[in-house]
C-alpha positions as CSV (number, residue, x, y, z in Angstrom):
1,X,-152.8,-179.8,-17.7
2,X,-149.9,-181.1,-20.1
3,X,-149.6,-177.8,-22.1
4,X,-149.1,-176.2,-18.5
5,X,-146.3,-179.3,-18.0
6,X,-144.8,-178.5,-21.4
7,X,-144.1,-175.3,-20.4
8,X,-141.9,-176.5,-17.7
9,X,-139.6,-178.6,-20.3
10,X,-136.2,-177.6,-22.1
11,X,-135.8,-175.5,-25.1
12,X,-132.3,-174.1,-25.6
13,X,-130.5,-176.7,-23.7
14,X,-131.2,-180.0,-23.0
15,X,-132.2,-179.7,-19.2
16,X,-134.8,-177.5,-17.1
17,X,-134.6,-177.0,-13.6
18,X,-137.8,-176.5,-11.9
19,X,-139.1,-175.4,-8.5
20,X,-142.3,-177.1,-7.0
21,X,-143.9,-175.5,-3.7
22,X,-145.5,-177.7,-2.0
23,X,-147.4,-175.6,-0.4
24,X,-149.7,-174.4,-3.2
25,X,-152.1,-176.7,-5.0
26,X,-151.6,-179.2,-7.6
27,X,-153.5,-177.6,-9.5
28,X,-152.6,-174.1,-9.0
29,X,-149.9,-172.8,-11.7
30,X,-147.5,-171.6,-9.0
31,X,-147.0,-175.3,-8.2
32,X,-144.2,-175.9,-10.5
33,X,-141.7,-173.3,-12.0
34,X,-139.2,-173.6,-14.3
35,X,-136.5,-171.5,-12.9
36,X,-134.1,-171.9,-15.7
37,X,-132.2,-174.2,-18.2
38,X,-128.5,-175.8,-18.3
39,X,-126.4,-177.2,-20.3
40,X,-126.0,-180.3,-17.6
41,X,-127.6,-181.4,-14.8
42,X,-124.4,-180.8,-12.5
43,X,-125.0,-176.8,-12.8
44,X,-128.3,-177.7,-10.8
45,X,-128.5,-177.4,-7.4
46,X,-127.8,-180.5,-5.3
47,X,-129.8,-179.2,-1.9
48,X,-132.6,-177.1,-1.8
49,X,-133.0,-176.6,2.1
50,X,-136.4,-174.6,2.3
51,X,-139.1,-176.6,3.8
52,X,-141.6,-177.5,1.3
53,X,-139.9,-176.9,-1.6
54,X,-137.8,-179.1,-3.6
55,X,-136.0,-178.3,-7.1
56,X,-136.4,-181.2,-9.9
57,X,-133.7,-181.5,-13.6
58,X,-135.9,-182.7,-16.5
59,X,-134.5,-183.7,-19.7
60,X,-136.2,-182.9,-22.5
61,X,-138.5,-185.8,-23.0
62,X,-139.5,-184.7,-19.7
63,X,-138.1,-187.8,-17.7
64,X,-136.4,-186.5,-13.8
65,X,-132.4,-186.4,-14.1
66,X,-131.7,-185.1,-10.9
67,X,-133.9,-183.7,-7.8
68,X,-133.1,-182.7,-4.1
69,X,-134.4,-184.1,-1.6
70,X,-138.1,-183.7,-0.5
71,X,-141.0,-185.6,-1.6
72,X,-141.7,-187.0,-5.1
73,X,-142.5,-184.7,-7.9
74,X,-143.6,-185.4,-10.8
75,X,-140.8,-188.6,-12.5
76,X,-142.0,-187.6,-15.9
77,X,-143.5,-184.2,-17.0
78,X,-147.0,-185.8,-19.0
């Protein structure tokens, strides 16, 4: 599963910003998207107000910066 989380990490700028859906499986690769990546983790949203859904900045060691609110994701992408 870590080459799936790898995918979700930074390449051209130092944060990601990825989608889970709760809804689907863990294990299912529509879990976790990577919706894009920014320069900081302010251009992120700060509220993500769809049930079951929460939106999480990684860094790119893969450590959380900055999520919405919602239950836990992932704190570091392993």
């Amino acid at each position: 599963m870590s080459n799936r989380w790898d995918a979700l990490l930074p390449v051209s700028l130092p944060y990601s910003v990825v989608w889970y859906d709760e809804t689907v499986p863990l294990g299912d690769e529509g879990f976790a998207t990577k919706l894009r990546e920014v320069a900081t983790p302010c251009e992120a949203p700060d509220e993500w107000h769809y049930e079951h859904e929460e939106v999480v900045v990684y860094d790119e060691g893969g450590k959380m910066i900055k999520r919405t609110d919602g239950p836990l994701m992932p704190p570091i992408l392993a």
